[in-house]
C-alpha positions in Angstrom: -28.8 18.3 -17.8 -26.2 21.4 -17.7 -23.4 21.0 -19.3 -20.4 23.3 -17.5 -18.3 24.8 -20.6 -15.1 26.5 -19.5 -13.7 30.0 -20.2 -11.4 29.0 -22.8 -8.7 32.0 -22.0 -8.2 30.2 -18.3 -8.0 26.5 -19.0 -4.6 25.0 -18.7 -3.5 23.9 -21.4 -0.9 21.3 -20.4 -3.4 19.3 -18.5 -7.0 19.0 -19.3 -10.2 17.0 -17.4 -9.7 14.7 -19.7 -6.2 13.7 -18.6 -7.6 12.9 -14.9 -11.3 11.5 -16.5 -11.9 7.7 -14.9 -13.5 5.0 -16.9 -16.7 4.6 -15.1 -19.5 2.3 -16.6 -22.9 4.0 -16.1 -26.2 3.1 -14.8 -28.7 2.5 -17.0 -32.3 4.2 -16.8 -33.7 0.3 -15.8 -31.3 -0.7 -13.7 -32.2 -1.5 -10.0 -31.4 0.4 -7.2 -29.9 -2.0 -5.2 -27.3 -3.2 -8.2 -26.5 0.8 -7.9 -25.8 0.6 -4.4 -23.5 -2.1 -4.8 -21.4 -0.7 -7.6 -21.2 2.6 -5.1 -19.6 0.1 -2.6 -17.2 -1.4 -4.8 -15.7 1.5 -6.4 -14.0 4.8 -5.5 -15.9 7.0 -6.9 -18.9 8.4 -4.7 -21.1 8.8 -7.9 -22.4 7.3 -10.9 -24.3 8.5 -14.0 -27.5 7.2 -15.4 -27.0 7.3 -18.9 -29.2 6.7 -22.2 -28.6 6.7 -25.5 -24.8 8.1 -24.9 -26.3 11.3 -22.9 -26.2 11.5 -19.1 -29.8 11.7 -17.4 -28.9 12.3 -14.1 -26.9 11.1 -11.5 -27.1 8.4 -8.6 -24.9 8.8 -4.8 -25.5 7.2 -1.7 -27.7 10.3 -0.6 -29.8 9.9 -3.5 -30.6 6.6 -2.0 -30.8 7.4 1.3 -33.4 9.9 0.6 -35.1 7.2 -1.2 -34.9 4.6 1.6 -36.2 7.8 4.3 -39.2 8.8 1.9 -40.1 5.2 0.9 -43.7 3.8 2.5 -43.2 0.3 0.8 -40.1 -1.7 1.4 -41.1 -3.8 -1.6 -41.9 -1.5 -4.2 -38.3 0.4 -3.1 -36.4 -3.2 -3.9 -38.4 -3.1 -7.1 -37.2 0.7 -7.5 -34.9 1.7 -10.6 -32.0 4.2 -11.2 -34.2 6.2 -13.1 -36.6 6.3 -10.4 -34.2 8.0 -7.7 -31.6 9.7 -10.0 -31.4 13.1 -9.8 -32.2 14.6 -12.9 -30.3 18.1 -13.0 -27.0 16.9 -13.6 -24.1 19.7 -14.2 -21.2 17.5 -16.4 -18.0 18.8 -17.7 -16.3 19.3 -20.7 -12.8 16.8 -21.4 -11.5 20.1 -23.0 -11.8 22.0 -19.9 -8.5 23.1 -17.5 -7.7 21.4 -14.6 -7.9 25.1 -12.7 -11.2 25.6 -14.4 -12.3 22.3 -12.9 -10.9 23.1 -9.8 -13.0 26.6 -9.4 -16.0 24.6 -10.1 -15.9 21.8 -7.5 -14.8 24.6 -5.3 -18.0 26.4 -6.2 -20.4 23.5 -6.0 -19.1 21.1 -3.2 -19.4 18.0 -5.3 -17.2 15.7 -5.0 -17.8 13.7 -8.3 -18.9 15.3 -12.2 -20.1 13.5 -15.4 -17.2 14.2 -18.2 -18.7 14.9 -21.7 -16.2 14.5 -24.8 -16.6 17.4 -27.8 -19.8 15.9 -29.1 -21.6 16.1 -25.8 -21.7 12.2 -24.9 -20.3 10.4 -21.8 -17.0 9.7 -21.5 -16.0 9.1 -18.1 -16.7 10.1 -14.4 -13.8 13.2 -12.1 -13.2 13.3 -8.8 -12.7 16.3 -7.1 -9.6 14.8 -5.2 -8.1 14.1 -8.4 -8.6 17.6 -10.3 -7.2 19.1 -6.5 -4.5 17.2 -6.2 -3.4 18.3 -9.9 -3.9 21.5 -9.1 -2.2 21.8 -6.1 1.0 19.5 -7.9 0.3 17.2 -5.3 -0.1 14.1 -8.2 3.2 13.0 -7.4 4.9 10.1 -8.1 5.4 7.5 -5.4 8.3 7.4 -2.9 11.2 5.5 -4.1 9.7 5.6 -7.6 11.9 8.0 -9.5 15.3 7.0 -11.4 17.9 8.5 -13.1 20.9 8.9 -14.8 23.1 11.6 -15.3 24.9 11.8 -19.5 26.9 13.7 -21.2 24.0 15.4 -22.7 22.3 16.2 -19.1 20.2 14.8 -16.9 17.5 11.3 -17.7 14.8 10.7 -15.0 12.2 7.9 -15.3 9.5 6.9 -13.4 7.5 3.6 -15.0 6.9 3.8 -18.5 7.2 7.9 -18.1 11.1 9.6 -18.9 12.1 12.6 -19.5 15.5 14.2 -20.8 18.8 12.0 -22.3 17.2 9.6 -24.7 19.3 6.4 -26.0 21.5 8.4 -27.9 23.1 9.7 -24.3 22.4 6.6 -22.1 25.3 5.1 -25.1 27.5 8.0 -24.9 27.3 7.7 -21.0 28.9 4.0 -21.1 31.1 5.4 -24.0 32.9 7.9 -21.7 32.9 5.5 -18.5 34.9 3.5 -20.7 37.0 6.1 -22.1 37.6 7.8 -18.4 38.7 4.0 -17.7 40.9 3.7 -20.3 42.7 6.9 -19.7 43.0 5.8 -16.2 45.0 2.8 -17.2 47.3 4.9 -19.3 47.8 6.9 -16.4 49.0 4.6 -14.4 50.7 2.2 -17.1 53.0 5.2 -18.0 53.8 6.4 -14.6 55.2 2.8 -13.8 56.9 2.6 -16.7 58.4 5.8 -15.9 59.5 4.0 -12.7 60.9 1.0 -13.8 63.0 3.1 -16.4 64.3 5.4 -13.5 64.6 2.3 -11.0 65.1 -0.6 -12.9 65.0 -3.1 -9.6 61.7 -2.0 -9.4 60.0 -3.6 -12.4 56.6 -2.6 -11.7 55.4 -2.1 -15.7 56.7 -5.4 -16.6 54.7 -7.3 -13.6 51.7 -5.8 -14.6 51.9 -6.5 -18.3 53.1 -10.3 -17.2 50.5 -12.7 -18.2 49.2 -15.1 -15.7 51.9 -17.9 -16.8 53.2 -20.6 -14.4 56.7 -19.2 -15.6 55.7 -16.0 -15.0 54.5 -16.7 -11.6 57.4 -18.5 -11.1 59.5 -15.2 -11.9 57.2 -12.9 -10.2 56.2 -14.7 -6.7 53.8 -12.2 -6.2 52.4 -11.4 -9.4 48.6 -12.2 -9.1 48.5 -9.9 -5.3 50.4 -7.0 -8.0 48.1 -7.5 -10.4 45.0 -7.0 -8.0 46.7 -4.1 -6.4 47.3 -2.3 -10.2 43.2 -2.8 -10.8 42.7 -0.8 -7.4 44.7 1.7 -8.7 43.4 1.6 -12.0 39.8 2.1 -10.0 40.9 4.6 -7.7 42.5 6.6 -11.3 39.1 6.2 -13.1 37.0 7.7 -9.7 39.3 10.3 -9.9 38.7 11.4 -13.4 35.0 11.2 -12.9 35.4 13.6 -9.7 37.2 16.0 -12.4 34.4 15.2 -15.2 31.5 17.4 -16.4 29.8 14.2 -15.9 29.6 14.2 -12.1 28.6 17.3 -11.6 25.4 16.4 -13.5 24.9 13.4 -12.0 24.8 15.9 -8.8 22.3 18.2 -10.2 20.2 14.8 -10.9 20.6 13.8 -7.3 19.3 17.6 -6.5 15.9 17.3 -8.6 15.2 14.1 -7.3 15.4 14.6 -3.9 13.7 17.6 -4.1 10.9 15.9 -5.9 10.9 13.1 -3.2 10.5 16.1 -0.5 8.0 17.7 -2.2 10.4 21.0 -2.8 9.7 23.5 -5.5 11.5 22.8 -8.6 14.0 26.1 -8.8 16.9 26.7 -7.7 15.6 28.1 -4.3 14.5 24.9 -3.6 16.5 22.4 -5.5 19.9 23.9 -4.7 19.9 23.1 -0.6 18.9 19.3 -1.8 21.9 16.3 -1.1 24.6 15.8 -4.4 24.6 12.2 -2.3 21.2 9.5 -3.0 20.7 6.2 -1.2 19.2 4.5 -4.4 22.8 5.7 -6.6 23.9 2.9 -8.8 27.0 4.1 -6.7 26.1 2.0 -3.9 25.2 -1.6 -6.2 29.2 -1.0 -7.6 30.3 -0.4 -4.1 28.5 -3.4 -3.1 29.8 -5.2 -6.5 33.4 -3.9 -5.7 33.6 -5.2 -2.4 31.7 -8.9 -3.5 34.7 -9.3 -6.2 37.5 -8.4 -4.4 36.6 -10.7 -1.6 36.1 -13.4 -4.1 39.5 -13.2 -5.6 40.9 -13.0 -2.1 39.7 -15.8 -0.9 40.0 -17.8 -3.9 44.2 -16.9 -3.6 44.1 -17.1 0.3 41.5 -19.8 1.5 43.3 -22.7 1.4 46.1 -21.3 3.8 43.3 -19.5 5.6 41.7 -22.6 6.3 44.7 -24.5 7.5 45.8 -22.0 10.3 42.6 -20.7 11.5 40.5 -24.0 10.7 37.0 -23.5 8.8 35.8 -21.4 12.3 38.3 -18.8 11.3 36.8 -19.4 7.5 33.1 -18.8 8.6 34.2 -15.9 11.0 35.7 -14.5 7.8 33.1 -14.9 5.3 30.4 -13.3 8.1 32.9 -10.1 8.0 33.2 -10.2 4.3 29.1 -10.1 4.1 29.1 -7.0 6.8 31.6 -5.2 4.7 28.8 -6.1 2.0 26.2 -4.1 3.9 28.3 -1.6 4.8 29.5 -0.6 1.3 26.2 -0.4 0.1 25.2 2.2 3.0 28.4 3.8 3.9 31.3 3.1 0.8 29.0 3.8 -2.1 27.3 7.4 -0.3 31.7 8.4 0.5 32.4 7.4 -3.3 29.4 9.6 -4.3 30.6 12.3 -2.2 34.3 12.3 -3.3 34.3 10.8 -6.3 31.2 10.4 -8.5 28.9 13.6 -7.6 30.0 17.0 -7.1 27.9 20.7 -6.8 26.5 21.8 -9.8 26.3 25.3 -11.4 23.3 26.8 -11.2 23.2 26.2 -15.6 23.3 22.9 -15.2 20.9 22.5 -12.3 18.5 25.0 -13.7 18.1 22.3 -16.8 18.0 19.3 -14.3 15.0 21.5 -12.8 13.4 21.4 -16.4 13.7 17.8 -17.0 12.5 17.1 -14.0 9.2 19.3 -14.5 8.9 17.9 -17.8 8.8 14.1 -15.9 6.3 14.8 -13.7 4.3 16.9 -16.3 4.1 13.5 -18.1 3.7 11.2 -14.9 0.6 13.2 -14.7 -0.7 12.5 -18.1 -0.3 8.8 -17.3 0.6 8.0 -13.7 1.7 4.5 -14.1 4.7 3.0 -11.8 4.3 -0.3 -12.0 6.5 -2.2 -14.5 8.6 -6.1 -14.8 12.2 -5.8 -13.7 13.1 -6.1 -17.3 11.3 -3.2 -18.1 12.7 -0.6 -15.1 16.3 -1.7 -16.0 15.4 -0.9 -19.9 13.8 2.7 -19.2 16.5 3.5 -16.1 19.3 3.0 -19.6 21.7 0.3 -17.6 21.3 -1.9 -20.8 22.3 0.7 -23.2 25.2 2.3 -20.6 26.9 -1.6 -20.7 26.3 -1.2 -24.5 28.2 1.4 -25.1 31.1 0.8 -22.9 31.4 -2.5 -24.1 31.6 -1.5 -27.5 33.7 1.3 -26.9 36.6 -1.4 -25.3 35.9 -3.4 -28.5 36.6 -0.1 -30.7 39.6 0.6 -28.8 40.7 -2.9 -28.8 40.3 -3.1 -32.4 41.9 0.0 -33.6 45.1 -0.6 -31.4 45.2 -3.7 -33.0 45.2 -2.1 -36.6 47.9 0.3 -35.6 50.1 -2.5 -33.5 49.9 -0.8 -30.3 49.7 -2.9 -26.7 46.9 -2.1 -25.2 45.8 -4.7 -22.7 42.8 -4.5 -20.5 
């Protein structure tokens, strides 16, 4: 056996052999031949150790027992025939401490397309293909298509992929729903003052005093149209809130995150070159499910205040044909509404500061996706890593704060 040590001074030292090593359970000396073949047909790797006592032997592939089938004058004694028998006994293994370009050079050099993998002591510890080591060492270990999240906080950029994340932690996920709420808040003010504002200027238009109204018979009996007001003040409330986000630092990371993962689904370098040409605008944005949500509500209240005349003057045809057009708008608010509230509202170009750390979480993701390249993961789980739990956390608890301290200091403050 030869045992391939690396030059220490070129091993990588952010990824080693034993990062890409597969657990591969070895022959042993006695084993038979044709129990070797069938573990070469049932796995992906094109080669597998004979191993004794811990220590590799040699080394069994499906040339090994060709040759053996070629040079073999007795079918039956060739049946008979153990691994030990046909192994081939100078076996070159390598160390787990070695770099992947180190490993690279050598199956480069050799041609094989499989190597033993000794841990520090000098026993087996696994089997490396040469498709693996070249695919880390090209960066071509990528993680699948569609397989990268993200969200953008106040302190910078989170991306996940499975149980691998990189940047924000909880403390930013919390502080992300905390200034969503905040931004909402502020939008309401906005708007509550500037009708107040009105109806002190034009008192026959007493817009402030509708939309503080509670939902009262007498109320509606007073205001006619209070409920169709009301709706119309929580579109403007939206349409306030999208545009304090557009003015946020906030969307113009969540534009550098759209950046880095795009470029990482293209296969782009990460720097600026490459990152900076990439879309602010992502068909998987949690834009799109609220543009979707946004549309499903509003045509819920709509036609909970306007199906029963609906249904009286265009009959339940004129209901169906309307429901049909209420599930298109669906689809198209999740392709076209939420990528125009991205692009206007939500995302905007980042400076080259703030994409340049977007570029470094996003090589620190896929530095870790390649120390454990695992995607799969429950619903549960992807909604827990992506941070949606802990956003809703802390915007909810931010309303509650608010609430709470505007109750201590007697001020209004509906929501």
């Amino acid at each position: 056996m030869i045992a391939y040590i690396p030059d220490a001074s070129k091993s990588d030292p952010s990824m080693t052999v034993q990062d890409l090593t597969l657990a591969c359970e070895p022959l042993a000396p006695e084993d038979p031949i044709a129990g070797a073949l069938e573990r070469l047909r049932s796995q992906p790797i094109p080669a597998l150790p004979v191993v004794a006592a811990g220590r590799v032997v040699g080394i069994v592939a499906e040339a090994d027992l060709a040759r053996a089938l070629e040079s073999a004058t007795d079918p039956e004694a060739l049946r008979t025939a153990t691994a030990a028998q046909v192994a081939r006994r100078e076996v070159i293994s390598l160390d787990a401490r070695m770099g992947v370009e180190e490993a690279a050079r050598f199956f480069a050099e050799s041609g094989f397309k499989a190597a033993p993998v000794l841990d520090p002591f000098g026993a087996y510890a696994g089997m490396l293909r040469r498709s693996d080591v070249m695919a880390a060492y090209l960066g071509a270990q990528m993680p699948p298509p569609r397989s990268i999240g993200g969200m953008a906080t106040p302190l910078g950029v989170r991306l996940v992929c499975g149980r691998v994340s990189a940047g924000a932690g909880p403390a930013g996920l919390l502080l992300t729903g905390a200034a969503m709420s905040l931004l909402y808040l502020v939008a309401m003010g906005i708007v509550q003052l500037a009708l107040y504002l009105v109806e002190s200027q034009w008192p026959q238009w007493p817009l402030f005093t509708m939309l503080i109204a509670g939902g009262s018979h007498v109320n509606q009996v007073y205001f006619p149209n209070l409920e169709a007001w009301s709706l119309a003040a929580s579109l403007v409330y939206l349409l306030g809130f999208l545009l304090l986000m557009r003015l946020a630092p906030l969307s113009a990371t969540h534009g550098a995150e759209h950046k880095v993962v795009h470029a990482i689904e293209h296969g782009r370098p990460l720097s600026l070159e490459g990152v900076r040409p990439m879309s602010p605008v992502h068909p998987r944005c949690g834009t799109n499910l609220a543009a979707v949500i946004f549309v499903f509500v509003t045509g819920v209240i709509v036609f909970s205040e306007f199906l029963p005349p609906l249904a009286v003057t265009l009959g339940w045809v004129g209901v169906a044909l309307a429901l049909i057009a209420w599930i298109l708008a669906m689809r198209v608010a999740r392709s076209r509404l939420g990528a125009w509230a991205q692009a206007w509202f939500t995302t905007r170009e980042p400076s080259d500061r703030r994409l340049s750390a977007a570029i470094g979480v996003g090589e620190e993701l896929l530095r870790r996706y390649r120390e454990r390249p695992q995607v799969r993961f429950r619903l549960a789980g992807r909604l827990w890593m992506l941070g949606l739990p802990q956003v809703f956390l802390g915007f909810v608890a931010t309303l509650v704060i608010v609430y709470y301290l505007a109750h201590l200091l007697h001020l209004g403050v509906g929501f």
